[in-house]
C-alpha positions as CSV (number, residue, x, y, z in Angstrom):
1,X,0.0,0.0,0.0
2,X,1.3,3.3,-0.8
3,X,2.4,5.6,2.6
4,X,-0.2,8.5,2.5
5,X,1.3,11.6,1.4
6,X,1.6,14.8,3.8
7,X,0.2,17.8,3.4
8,X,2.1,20.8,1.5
9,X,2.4,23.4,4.6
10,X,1.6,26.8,2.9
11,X,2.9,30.1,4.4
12,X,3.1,34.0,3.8
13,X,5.7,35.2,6.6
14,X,6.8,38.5,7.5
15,X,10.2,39.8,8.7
16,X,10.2,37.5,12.0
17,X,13.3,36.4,13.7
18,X,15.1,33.7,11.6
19,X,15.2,32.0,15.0
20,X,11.5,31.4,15.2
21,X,11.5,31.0,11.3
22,X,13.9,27.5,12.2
23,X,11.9,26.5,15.1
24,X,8.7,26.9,13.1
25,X,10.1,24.4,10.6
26,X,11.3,22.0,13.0
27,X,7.8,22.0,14.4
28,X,6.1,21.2,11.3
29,X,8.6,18.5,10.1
30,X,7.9,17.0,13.4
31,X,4.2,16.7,12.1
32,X,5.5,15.4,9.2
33,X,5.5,17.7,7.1
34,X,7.7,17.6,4.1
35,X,7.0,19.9,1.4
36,X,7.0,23.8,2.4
37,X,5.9,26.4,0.5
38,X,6.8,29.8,1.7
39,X,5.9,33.8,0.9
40,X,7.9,36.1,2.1
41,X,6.8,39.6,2.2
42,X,8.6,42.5,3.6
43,X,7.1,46.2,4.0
44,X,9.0,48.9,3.0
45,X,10.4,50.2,6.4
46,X,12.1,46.4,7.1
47,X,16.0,47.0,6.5
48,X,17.6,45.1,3.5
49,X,20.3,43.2,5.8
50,X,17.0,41.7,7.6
51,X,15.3,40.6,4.6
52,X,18.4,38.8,3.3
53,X,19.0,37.8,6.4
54,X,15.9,35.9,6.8
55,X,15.8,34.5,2.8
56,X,19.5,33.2,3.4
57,X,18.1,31.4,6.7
58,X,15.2,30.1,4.7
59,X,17.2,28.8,2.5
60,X,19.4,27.2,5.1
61,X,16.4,25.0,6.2
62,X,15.7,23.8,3.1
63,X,12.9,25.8,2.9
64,X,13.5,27.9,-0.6
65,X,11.1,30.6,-0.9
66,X,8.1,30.4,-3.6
67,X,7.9,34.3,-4.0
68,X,9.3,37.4,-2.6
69,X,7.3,40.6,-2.5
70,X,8.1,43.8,-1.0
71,X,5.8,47.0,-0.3
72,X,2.4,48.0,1.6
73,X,1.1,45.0,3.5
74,X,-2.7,45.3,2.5
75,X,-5.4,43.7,4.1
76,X,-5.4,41.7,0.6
77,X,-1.9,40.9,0.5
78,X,-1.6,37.9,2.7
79,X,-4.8,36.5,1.0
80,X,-3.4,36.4,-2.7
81,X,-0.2,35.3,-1.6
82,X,-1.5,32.5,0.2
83,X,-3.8,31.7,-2.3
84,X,-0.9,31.8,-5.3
85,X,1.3,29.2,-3.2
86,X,-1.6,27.0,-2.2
87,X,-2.2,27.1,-6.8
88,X,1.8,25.8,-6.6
89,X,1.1,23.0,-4.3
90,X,-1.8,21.5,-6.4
91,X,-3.8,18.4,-5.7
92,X,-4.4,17.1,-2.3
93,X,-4.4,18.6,1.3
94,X,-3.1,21.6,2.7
95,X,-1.4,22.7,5.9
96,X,-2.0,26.5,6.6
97,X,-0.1,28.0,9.4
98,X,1.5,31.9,10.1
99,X,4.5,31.7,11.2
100,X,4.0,32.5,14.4
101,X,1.9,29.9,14.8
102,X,2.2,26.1,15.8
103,X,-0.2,23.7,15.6
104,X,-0.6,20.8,18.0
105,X,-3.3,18.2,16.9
106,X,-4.9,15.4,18.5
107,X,-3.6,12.8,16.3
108,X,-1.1,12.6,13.8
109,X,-2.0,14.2,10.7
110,X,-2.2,11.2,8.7
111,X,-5.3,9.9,10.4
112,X,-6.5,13.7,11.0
113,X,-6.8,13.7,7.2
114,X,-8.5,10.1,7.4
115,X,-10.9,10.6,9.8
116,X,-12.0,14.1,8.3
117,X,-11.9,12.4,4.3
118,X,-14.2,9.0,6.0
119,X,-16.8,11.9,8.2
120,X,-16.9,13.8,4.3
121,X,-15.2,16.8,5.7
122,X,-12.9,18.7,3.3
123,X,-11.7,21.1,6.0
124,X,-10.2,20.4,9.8
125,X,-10.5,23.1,12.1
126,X,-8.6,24.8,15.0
127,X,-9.0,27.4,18.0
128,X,-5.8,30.1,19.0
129,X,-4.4,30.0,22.0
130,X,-2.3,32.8,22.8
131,X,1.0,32.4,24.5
132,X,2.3,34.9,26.8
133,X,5.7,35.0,29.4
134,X,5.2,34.0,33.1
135,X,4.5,37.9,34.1
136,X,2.8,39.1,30.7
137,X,6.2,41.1,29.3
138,X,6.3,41.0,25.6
139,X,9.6,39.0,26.6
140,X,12.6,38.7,24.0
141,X,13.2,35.1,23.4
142,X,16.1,33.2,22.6
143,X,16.2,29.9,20.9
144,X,18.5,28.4,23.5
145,X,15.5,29.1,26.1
146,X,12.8,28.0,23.5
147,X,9.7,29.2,22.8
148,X,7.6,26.7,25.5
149,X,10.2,28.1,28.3
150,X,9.7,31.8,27.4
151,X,6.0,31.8,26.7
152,X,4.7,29.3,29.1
153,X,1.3,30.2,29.2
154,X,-1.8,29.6,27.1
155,X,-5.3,32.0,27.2
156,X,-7.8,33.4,25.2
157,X,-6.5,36.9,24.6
158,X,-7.9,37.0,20.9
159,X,-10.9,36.3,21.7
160,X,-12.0,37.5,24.9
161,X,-9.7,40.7,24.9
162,X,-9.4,41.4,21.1
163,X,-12.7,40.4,19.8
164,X,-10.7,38.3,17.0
165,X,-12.0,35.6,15.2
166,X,-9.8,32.7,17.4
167,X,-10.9,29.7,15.0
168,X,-9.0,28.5,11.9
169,X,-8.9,26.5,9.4
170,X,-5.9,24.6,9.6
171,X,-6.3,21.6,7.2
172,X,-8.2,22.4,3.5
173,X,-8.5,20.1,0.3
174,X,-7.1,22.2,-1.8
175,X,-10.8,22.0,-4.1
176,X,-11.9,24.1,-1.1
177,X,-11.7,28.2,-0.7
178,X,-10.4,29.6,2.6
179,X,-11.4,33.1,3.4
180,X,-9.1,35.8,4.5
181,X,-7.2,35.4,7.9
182,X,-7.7,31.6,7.3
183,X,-10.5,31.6,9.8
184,X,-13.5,30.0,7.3
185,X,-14.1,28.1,4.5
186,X,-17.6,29.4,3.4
187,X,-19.7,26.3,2.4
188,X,-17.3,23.6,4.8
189,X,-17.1,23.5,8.9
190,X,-14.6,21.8,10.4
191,X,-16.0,19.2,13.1
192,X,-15.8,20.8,16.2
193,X,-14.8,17.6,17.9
194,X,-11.2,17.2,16.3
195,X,-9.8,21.2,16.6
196,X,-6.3,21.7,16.8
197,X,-4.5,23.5,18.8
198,X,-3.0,26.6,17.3
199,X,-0.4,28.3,19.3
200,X,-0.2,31.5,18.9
201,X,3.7,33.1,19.9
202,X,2.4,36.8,18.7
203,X,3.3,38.6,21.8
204,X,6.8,39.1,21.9
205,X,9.3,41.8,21.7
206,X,8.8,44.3,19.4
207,X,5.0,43.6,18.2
208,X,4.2,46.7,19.6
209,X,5.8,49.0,17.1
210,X,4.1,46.7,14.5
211,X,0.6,47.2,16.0
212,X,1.4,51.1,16.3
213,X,2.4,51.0,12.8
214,X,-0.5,48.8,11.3
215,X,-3.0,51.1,12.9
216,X,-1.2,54.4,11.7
217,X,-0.9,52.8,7.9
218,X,-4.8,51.4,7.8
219,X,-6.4,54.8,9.8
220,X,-4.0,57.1,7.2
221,X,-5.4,54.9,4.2
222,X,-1.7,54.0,2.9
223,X,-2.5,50.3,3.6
224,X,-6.0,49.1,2.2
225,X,-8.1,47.5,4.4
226,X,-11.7,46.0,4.0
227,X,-13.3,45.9,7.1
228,X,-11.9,47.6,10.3
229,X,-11.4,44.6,11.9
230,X,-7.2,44.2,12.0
231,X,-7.3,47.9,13.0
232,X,-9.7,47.7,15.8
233,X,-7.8,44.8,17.5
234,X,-4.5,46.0,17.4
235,X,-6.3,49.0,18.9
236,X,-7.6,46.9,22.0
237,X,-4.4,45.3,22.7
238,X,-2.3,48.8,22.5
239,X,-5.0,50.2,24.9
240,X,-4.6,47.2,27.2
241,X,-0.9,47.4,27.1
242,X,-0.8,51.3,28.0
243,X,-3.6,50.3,31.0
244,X,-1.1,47.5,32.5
245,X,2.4,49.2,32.4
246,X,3.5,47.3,29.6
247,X,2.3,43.9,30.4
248,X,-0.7,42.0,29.1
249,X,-2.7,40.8,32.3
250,X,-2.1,37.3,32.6
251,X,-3.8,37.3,36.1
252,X,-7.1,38.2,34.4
253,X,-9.7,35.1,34.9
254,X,-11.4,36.1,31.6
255,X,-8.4,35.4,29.8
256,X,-7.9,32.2,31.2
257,X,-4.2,32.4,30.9
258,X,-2.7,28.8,32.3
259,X,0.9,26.8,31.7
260,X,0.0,24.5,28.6
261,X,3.0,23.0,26.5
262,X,3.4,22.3,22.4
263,X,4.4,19.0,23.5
264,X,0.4,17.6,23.7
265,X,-3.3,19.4,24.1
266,X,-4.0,21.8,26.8
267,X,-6.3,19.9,29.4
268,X,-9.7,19.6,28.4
269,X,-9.0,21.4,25.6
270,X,-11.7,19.6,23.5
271,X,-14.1,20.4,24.9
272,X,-13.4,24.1,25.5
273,X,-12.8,24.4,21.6
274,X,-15.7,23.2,21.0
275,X,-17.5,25.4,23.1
276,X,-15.5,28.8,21.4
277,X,-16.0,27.2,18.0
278,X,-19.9,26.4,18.1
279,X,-20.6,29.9,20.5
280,X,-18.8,32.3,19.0
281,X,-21.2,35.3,17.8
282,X,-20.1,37.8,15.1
283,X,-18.9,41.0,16.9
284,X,-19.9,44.6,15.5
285,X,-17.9,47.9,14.9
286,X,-17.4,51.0,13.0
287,X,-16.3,51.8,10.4
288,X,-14.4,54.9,9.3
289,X,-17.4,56.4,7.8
290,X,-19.6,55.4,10.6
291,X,-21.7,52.9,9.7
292,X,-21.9,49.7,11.8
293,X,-20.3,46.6,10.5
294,X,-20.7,43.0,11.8
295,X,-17.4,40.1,11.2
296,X,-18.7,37.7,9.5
297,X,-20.6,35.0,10.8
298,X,-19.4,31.0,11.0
């Protein structure tokens, strides 16, 4: 019988640290993944040294970027790039993940893909779970520490705080359309009984000046957006920041921050991702002209 074939992972990344860039591929080929297929988009104010920096360590990992872009990030921008690399991958399943995200599943992919493709499922779904430092910092990490060591807690800071969309898709037959953000697949629902995990290592040092600039760029109309939604929740977390000295509150029981691990699921975390997943309600805002806009709906 011929071994089933792993998904192609498909990624648009930014200028992150190449550090988390080679811990994010470790991850995955740890999954079993095999075949990466890799964006890389840099906005104008990243330095040159940074961005060949990053494409030389790319390249190091055996991870050769599909396409390199440069300019405004617009709200469209991660969409068509994700959606031109998922076109290079072809037939079969794909693995979507940012790269500062790391999925943990609860089983290995190869029967994920079986149990979903037997229940008639084209899509497998996942809830974020945002990981923050022992005191909230917005800590600098180092790869000799790791990222489970520097970010040991897991809550619901997206959700509950941000009003973000926390579910995504994180598996997709690639006959399927995933919507911006990777949060839907409009016509396919994952089961809410098999979610992933997605760890989410956002908040860490420097994001701030990257939420700053994201809110000047799409308030000042130099990046396009098309619903206020990315502004309005890098907004909420600046705002929280200024209100805690710096710090996101990890002692808030709302956020439900507690020590969780890549290494397996968070404790009952079925059952609590199920609960986000078939709860969660659209949330409403304004937009810059005034009118009242709802996120869209599951």
């Amino acid at each position: 019988m011929k071994p089933p074939v792993s998904p192609a992972l498909i990624a648009v990344v930014g200028p992150v640290e190449p550090a988390l860039l080679a811990t994010w591929t470790a991850h995955y080929r740890q999954l079993g993944i095999e075949r990466f297929l890799l964006a890389f988009h840099f906005p104008d104010h990243v330095p040159e040294a940074w961005r060949d920096q990053l494409l030389a360590a790319s390249h190091d990992l055996g991870a050769v970027p599909a396409r390199v872009s440069t300019g405004p990030w617009h709200e469209h921008t991660n969409t068509q790039l994700r959606d031109f690399l998922r076109e290079q991958a072809g037939a079969g399943w794909h693995l979507i993940a940012d790269s500062d995200e790391f999925q943990t599943y609860p089983a290995p992919l190869a029967e994920m893909i079986a149990q979903a493709k037997n229940a008639g499922h084209k899509v497998i779904g996942g809830v974020l779970l945002d990981r923050a430092s022992n005191d909230g910092r917005l800590a600098l990490w180092r790869p000799e520490a790791g990222l489970d060591r520097s970010f040991p807690l897991g809550g619901h800071l997206t959700h509950r705080l941000l009003k973000g969309d926390p579910r995504k898709i994180v598996l997709a037959h690639s006959s399927v359309t995933v919507a911006s953000g990777n949060h839907r697949a409009p016509g396919h629902k994952p089961d809410p009984q098999t979610l992933a995990c997605v760890h989410h290592f956002k908040w860490r040092s420097g994001i701030l000046d990257d939420l700053r600039r994201r809110v000047d760029r799409f308030t000042s109309g130099a990046w396009d957006e098309h619903t206020p939604a990315v502004r309005s929740e890098a907004s909420r977390l600046l705002q929280h920041i200024d209100r805690h000295n710096g710090r996101i509150d990890v002692a808030d029981p709302r956020l439900a921050f507690r020590r969780v691990t890549l290494e397996r699921l968070p404790d009952g975390w079925a059952a609590e991702a199920a609960k986000i997943t078939t709860t969660r309600r659209p949330h409403t805002f304004q937009s810059q002209s005034g009118s009242t806009i709802s996120s869209p709906s599951p």
